[in-house]
C-alpha positions in Angstrom: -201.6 8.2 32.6 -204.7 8.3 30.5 -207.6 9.8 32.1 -211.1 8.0 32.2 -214.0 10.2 31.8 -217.4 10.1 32.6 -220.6 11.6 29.9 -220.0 14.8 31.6 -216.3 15.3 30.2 -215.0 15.3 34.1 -211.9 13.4 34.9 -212.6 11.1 37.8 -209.0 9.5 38.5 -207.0 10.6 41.5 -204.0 8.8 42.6 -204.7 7.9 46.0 -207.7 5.7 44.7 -205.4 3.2 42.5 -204.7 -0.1 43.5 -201.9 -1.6 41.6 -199.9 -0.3 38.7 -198.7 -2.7 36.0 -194.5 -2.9 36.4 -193.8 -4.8 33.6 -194.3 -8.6 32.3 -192.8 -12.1 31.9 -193.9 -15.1 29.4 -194.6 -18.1 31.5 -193.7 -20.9 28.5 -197.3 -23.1 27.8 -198.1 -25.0 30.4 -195.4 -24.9 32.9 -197.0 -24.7 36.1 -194.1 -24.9 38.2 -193.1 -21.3 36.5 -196.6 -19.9 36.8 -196.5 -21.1 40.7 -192.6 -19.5 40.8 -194.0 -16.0 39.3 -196.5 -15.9 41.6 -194.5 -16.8 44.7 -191.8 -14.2 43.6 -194.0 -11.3 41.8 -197.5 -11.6 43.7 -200.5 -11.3 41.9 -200.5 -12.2 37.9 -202.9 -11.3 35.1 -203.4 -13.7 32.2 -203.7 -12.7 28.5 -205.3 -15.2 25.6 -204.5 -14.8 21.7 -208.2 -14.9 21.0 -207.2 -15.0 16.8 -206.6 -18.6 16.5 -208.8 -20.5 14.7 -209.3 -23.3 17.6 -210.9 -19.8 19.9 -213.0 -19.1 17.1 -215.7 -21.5 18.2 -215.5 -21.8 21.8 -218.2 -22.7 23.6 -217.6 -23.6 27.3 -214.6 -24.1 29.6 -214.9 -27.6 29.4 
């Protein structure tokens, strides 16, 4: 596990501080919501990634 250190070079992680650990991961196909709402019912929490290359991200402006 990588340690995180502060200015002073001192390594501040200690296991019985973290809160989740990252098991693995599972492409939910564009837009299918009935998958998203199955990996969430099956795996818990999810974290969500965007391909921020594309040209159409390149100018985004709001989340409308």
């Amino acid at each position: 596990m990588r340690c995180v250190c502060k200015q002073d070079g001192k390594c501040r992680y200690r296991t019985s501080t973290v809160g989740a650990t990252d098991t693995g991961l599972v492409n939910i196909p564009y837009g299918d919501e009935r998958k998203l709402m199955e990996a969430v019912a099956m795996l818990g929490p999810v974290s969500v990634a965007i391909d921020a290359s594309q040209s159409s991200f390149r100018f985004y402006d709001t989340g409308e």
